[in-house]
N, C-alpha and C positions, 0 to 999 in steps of 0.2 A: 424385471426380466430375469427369469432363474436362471442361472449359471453364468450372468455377466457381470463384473465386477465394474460397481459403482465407483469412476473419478470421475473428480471434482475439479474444475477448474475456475478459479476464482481472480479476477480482476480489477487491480486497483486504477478504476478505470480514469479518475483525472491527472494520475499518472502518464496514463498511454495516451491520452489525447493530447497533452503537454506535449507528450516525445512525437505523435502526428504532428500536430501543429510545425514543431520545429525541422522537423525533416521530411514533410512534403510543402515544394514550396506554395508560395501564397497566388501565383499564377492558376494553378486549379480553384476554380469558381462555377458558383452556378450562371444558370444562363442572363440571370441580372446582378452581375458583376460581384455577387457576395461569394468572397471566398470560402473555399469549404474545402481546404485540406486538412483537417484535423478530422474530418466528418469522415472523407476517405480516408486518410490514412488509420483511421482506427477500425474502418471495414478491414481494410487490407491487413491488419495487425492481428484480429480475430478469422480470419481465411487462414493466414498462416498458422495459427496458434492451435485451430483444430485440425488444420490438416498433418502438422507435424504432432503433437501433444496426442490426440484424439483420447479427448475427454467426454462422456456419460452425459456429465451435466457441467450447464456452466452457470455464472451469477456476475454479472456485472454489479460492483462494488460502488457505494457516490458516495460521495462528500456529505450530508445533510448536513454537518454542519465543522466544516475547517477547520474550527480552534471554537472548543467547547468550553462553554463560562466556566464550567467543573475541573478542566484543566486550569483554565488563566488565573484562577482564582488560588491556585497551590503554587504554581510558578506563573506572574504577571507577563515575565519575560516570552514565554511559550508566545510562537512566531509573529511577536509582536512586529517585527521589521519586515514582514508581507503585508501588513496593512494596509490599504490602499489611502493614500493619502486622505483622499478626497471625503474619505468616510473615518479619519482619526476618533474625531469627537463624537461619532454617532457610532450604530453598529456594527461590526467587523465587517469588511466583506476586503475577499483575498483581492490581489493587485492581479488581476488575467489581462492578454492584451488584447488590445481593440478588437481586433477582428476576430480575434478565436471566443470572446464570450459568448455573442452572437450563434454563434455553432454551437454552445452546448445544448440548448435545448434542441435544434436538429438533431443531433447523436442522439438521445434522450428516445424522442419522437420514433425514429428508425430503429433502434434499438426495441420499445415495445413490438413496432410492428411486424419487425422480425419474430417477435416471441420469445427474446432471449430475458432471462430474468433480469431485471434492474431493481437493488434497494435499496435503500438510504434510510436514514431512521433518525429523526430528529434529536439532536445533544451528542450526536455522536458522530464522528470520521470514518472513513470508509475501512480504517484499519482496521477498526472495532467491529465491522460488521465482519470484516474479513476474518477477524479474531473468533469468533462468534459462531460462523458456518463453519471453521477448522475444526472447534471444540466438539463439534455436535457431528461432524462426519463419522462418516462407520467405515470407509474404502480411502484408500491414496487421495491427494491431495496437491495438488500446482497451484502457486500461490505465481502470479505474475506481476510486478513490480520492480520499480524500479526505486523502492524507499528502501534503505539498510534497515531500516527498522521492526521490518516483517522479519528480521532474519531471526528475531526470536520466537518464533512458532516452529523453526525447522525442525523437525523431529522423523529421526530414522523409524523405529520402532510404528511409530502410526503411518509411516509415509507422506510425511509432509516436507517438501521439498519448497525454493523460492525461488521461482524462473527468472533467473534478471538481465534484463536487454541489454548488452555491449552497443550494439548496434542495429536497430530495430527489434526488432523481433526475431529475424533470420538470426544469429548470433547472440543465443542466449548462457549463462554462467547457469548452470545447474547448482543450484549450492545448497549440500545437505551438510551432515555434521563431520564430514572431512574434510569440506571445503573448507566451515567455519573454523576448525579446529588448526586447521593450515593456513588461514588469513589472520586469524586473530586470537587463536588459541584456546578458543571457548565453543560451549556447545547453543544449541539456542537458546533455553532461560539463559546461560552466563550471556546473550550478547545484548541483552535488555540490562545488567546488571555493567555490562563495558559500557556503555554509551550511555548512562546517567554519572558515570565515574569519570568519564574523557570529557563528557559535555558533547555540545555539536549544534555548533552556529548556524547550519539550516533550520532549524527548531527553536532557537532561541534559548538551548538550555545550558545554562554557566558551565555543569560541570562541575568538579572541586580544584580548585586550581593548583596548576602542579603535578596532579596526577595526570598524565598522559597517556596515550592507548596502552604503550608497549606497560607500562606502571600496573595503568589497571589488570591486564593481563596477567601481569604477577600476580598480582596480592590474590586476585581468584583464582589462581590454579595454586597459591601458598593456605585458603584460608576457606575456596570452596566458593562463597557466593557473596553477596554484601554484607547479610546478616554476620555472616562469620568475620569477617574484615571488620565491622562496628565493634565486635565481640574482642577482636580482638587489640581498638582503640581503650579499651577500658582495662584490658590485663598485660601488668607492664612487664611479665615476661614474654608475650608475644613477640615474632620479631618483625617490628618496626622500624624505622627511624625514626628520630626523632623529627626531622620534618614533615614525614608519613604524616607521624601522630599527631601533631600542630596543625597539618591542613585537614586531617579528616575530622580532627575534632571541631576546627572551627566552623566545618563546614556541613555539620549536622544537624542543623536545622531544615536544610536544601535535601539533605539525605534521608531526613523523616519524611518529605511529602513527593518528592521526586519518583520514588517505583510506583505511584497510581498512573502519573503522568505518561511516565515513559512505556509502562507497560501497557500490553495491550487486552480493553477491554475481552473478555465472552462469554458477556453472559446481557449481552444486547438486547431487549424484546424484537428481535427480526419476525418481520410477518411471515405467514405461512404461503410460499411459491412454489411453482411448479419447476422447479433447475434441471429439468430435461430437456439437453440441447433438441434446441427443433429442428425436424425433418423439413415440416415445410413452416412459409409468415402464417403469423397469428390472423395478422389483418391485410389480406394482399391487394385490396383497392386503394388501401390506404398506403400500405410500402410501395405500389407502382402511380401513387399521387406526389409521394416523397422524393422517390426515385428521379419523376420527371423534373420535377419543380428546382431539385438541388442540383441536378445536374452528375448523380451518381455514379451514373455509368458501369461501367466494369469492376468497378471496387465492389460493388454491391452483388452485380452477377457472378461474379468467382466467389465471394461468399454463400452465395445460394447454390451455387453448385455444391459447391462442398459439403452443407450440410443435408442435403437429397442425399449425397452419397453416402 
């Protein structure tokens, strides 16, 4: 459309259904007794999300694959403690709970027949795709999530901002590069280069031990990025200490293979979609077979209102 500016809004959607699950309770079900609050609560998350945000286009973001052999295989560690027990010795699959796995293929389902973009791309995390659609945008950009990890794509200059839910979605942290620069002192590339330094137990990544947020924070606003901090592990007028230099040296082998890991892919083969929020469902025999069957109710019609509008 000439003269409207193209956003983008992109969604790390096993994220938000995570945060539905937990915050609508499990009492919302369909009319045989399978709960489907994560279903709604992720209609309701997207209702709000365009009616406040109003985004051009959107992309619902998946998982195709949680913890990719290409990571594990550089750091083993990488979220090895969400493995789901039961699948240790066999192939990964993440620990979800009972009742919300059930529902992601409904999400899924709904999701198509709304017409809203959904993609996933096999060997890769929904970071990556999310990394991928940033790179390749040409207009602003809402990244919504609730991973600190995305917060290295924030970029002023392109308009890349990372909407992050406090409490649902009504109460979201706008956080571009004053935020991050006032949380943590760094701009986006610096917070992919903080949090391979600090480590970070949701991910399973060591870190260098001993360096700690407020540490790493130094040393990159003393030395500029990682590369510069390695650089300057090797030249002993640098200033260092000498425990700096002990831990960062010992801990350079983790530090060679750790920025593929932590950073995020873009340059993903994302298939070619259509990411124009839709006016009206793709498939509306099918979204009002969906609708009855799960028991959607009003979470689905105040999304459909909204996007007519």
């Amino acid at each position: 459309m000439r003269g409207v500016t193209v956003r983008l809004m992109l969604l790390d959607t096993a994220s938000l259904y995570f945060r539905a699950y937990f915050g609508v309770p499990e009492s919302v079900k369909a009319m045989d007794g399978t709960p489907v609050n994560a279903v709604r609560g992720l209609l309701e998350f997207i209702d709000r999300l365009v009616r406040d945000h109003r985004p051009t286009h959107l992309v619902a973001c998946m998982d195709a694959d949680w913890r990719p052999r290409w990571r594990v295989d550089l750091i083993p560690s990488y979220k090895a403690h969400r493995v789901a027990e039961e699948h240790a010795s066999g192939p990964d699959e993440e620990e979800v709970p009972d009742t919300l796995a059930p529902q992601v293929p409904v999400i899924e389902a709904v999701l198509d027949a709304l017409g809203i973009a959904r993609v996933g791309v096999a060997g890769y995390e929904a970071d990556d795709v999310i990394g991928t659609f940033t790179a390749r945008a040409d207009g602003p950009v809402d990244i919504v999530t609730g991973d600190r990890d995305l917060y290295q794509l924030v970029d002023d200059a392109r308009g890349v901002r990372v909407l992050y839910p406090l409490k649902g979605v009504g109460t979201l942290q706008i956080t571009d590069e004053s935020v991050l620069r006032e949380k943590y002192g760094v701009d986006g590339p610096g917070y992919a280069d903080l949090a391979l330094l600090r480590g970070d137990p949701s991910d399973g990544l060591p870190g260098v031990p001993g360096i700690g947020e407020k540490t790493a924070a130094k040393l990159l606003a003393e030395f500029g990025d990682l590369a510069g901090i390695m650089a300057a592990v090797d030249d002993p007028k640098a200033r260092l200490t000498p425990s700096q230099r002990k831990r960062l040296t010992e801990a350079r082998p983790y530090v060679e293979v750790a920025p593929k890991v932590v950073k995020v892919a873009d340059d993903v083969p994302v298939p070619e979609v259509d990411t124009a929020l839709p006016r009206a469902p793709r498939n509306p025999a099918g979204l009002t077979e969906l609708a009855a069957h799960w028991n959607l109710g009003g979470s689905l019609e105040r999304l459909l209102t909204t996007l007519r509008a």
